[in-house]
C-alpha positions, -999 to 999 in steps of 0.1 A, spaced: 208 133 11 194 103 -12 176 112 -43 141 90 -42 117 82 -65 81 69 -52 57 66 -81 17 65 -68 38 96 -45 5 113 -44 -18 87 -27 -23 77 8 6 62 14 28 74 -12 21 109 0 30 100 35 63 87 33 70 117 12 65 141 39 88 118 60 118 116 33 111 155 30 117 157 66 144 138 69 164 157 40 159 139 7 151 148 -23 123 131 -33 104 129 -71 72 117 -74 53 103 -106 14 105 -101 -16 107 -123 -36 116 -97 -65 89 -105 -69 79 -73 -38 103 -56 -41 142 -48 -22 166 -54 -28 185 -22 -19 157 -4 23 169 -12 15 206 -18 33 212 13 61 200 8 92 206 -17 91 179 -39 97 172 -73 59 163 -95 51 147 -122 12 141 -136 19 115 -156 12 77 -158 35 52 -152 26 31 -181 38 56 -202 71 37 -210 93 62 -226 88 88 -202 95 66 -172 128 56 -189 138 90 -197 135 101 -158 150 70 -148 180 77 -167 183 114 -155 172 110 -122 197 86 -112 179 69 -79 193 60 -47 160 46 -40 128 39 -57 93 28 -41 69 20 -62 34 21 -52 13 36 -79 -12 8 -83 -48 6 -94 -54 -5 -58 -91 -16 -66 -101 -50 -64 -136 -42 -78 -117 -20 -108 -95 -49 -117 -125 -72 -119 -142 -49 -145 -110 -40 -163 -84 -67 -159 -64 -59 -190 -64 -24 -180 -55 -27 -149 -28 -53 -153 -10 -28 -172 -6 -10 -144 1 -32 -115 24 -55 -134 35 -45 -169 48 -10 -157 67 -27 -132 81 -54 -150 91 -23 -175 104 -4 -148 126 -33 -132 143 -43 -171 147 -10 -177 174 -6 -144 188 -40 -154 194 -33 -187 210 2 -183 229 -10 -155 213 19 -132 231 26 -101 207 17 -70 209 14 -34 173 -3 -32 144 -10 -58 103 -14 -30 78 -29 -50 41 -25 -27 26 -62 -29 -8 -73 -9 -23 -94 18 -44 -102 -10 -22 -126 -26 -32 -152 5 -67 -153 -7 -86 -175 14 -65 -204 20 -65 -221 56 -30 -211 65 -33 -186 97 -19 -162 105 -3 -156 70 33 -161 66 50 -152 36 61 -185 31 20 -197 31 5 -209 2 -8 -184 -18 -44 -179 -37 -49 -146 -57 -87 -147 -58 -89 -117 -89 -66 -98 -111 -56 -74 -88 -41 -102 -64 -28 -121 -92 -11 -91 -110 1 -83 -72 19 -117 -65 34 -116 -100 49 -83 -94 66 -90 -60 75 -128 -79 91 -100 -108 110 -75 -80 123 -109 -61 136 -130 -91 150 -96 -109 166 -94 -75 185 -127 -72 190 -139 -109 205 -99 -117 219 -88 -84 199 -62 -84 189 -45 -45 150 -52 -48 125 -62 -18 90 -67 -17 62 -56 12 31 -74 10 5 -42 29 -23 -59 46 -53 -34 61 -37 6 63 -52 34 74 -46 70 84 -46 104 77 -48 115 31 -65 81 25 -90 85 2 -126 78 11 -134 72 -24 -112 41 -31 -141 10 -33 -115 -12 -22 -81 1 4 -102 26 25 -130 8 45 -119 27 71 -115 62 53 -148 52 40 -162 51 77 -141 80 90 -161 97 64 -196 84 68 -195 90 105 -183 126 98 -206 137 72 -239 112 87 -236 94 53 -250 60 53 -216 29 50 -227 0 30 -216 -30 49 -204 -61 21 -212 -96 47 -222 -94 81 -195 -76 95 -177 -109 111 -148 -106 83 -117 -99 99 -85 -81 88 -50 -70 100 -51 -32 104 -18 -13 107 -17 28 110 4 48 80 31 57 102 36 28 115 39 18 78 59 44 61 85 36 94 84 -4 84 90 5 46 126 29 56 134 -2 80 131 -26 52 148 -9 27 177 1 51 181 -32 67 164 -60 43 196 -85 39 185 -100 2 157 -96 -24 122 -110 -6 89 -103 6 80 -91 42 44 -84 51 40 -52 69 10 -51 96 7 -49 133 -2 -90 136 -31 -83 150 -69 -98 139 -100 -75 140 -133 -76 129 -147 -49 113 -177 -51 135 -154 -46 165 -138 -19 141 -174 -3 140 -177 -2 172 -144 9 184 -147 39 161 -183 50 170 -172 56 209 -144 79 196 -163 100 171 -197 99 197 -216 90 170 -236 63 154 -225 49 123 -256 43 93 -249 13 82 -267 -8 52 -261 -42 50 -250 -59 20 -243 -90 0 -206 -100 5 -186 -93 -32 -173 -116 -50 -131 -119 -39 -136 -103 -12 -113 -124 18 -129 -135 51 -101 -137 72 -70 -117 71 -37 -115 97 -2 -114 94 28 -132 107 56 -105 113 79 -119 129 103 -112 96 97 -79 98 103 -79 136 134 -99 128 148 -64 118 140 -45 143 108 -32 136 84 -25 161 44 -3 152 38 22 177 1 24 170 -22 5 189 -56 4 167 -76 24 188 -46 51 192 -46 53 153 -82 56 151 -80 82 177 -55 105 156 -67 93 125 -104 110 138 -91 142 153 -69 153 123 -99 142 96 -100 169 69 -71 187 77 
């Protein structure tokens, strides 16, 4: 049995692999202030939860220094690009200062720790001509939720090799699945659909639907993460996705045969940082062993019939 720490534990992903270390015997604490993360989303399963923000540096190094991790995944992010446009200083103190914090912290107490995930973002490519996107590709954080993202996974790498400390990055391009959270302007495009076609609500469509992106089901994710962290060989970044390129047009239409229904759609100007085209390279992550299990139209399929479970 490991003894894990995942703060964000109560978001879509977080929550997630949860349930999976749960199931697999661990004993898993999660940290959560439930801005964006629900609580119902872990209430069943035996966990250990904190409400409580991350920035909240005394606290963090109080449970650090009791809990005494095997592993720690950290995904509690403002994961809003919008958000970090209108509050950059605020949300810079989450997605990189906390982390920073949280990584000097370990080093400097000389915690014991079997592996230290920091959740990155396809958004660090930005718009650059480089495709598919490999992690070695030039980067271009178009806002300060892509910038604070790249300096964070830069942070988890170089703690990594200049401290010997066992820390890997994931850059997440486009997730979805079951607990995301329709409400997220930003990560949940297609929560944000799953929801419009269920309820008959009208989705706002930013562009003309021609934008592309790499969609990859949670499962398929939470299983990439556990592979990475068993099996990365030294501190770096992987992207996690299925290496596939969709529009969400095609995405649109995909979904609307599985539900039976017609989405409502309004049609707006594209915002501003908002990437055109989006897919990964993963033949790094492949290189481990890792290979998704959900085809996009499986996922949407399952995503669809367990919606408001």
């Amino acid at each position: 049995m490991s003894n894990v720490l995942i703060t964000g534990g109560a978001g879509f992903i977080g929550s997630n692999l949860a349930h999976k270390l749960v199931a697999n015997g661990d004993n898993v604490t999660i940290v959560d202030d439930l801005s964006m993360g629900k609580r119902k989303n872990i209430a069943d399963i035996d966990v250990t939860f904190y409400e409580h923000d991350v920035c909240d540096h005394g606290f963090m190094h109080n449970l650090l220094s009791k809990g005494r991790f095997d592993y720690i995944y950290y995904l509690a992010a403002v994961a809003s690009v919008a958000d970090s446009v209108e509050r950059p200083m605020a949300t810079h103190q989450i997605n990189q200062e906390s982390v920073v914090d949280t990584l000097d912290y370990l080093r400097t107490q000389h915690l014991p720790l079997k592996r230290f995930l920091f959740t990155s973002s396809a958004a660090v490519y930005g718009n650059l001509p480089d495709f598919p996107k490999k992690e070695s590709s030039h980067v271009q954080p178009l806002t300060p939720y892509a910038i604070d993202k790249y300096s964070s996974e830069r942070y988890t790498i170089d703690y990594g090799q200049l401290y010997d400390m066992p820390t890997v990055a994931v850059r997440f391009f486009n997730v979805y699945g079951p607990r995301q959270n329709p409400e997220s302007p930003y990560s949940g495009v297609l929560s944000i659909i799953t929801d419009c076609l269920n309820s008959g609500k009208t989705f706002s469509l930013y562009g003309d639907g021609s934008q592309t992106r790499d969609f990859i089901y949670v499962d398929d994710v939470v299983n990439a993460l556990l592979t990475i962290v068993d099996k990365a060989p030294e501190p770096d970044v992987y992207n996690v996705a299925n290496g596939m390129e969709t529009s969400l047009s095609e995405v649109i239409r995909t979904y609307e045969k599985i539900a039976h229904s017609q989405l409502k759609m309004e049609k707006k100007d594209s915002r501003n940082g908002d990437i055109s085209k989006s897919r990964a390279d993963v033949t790094k992550l492949q290189s481990l062993g890792f290979k998704p299990k959900w085809t996009l139209e499986s996922g949407l399929k399952n995503y669809w019939s367990t919606y408001g479970e």
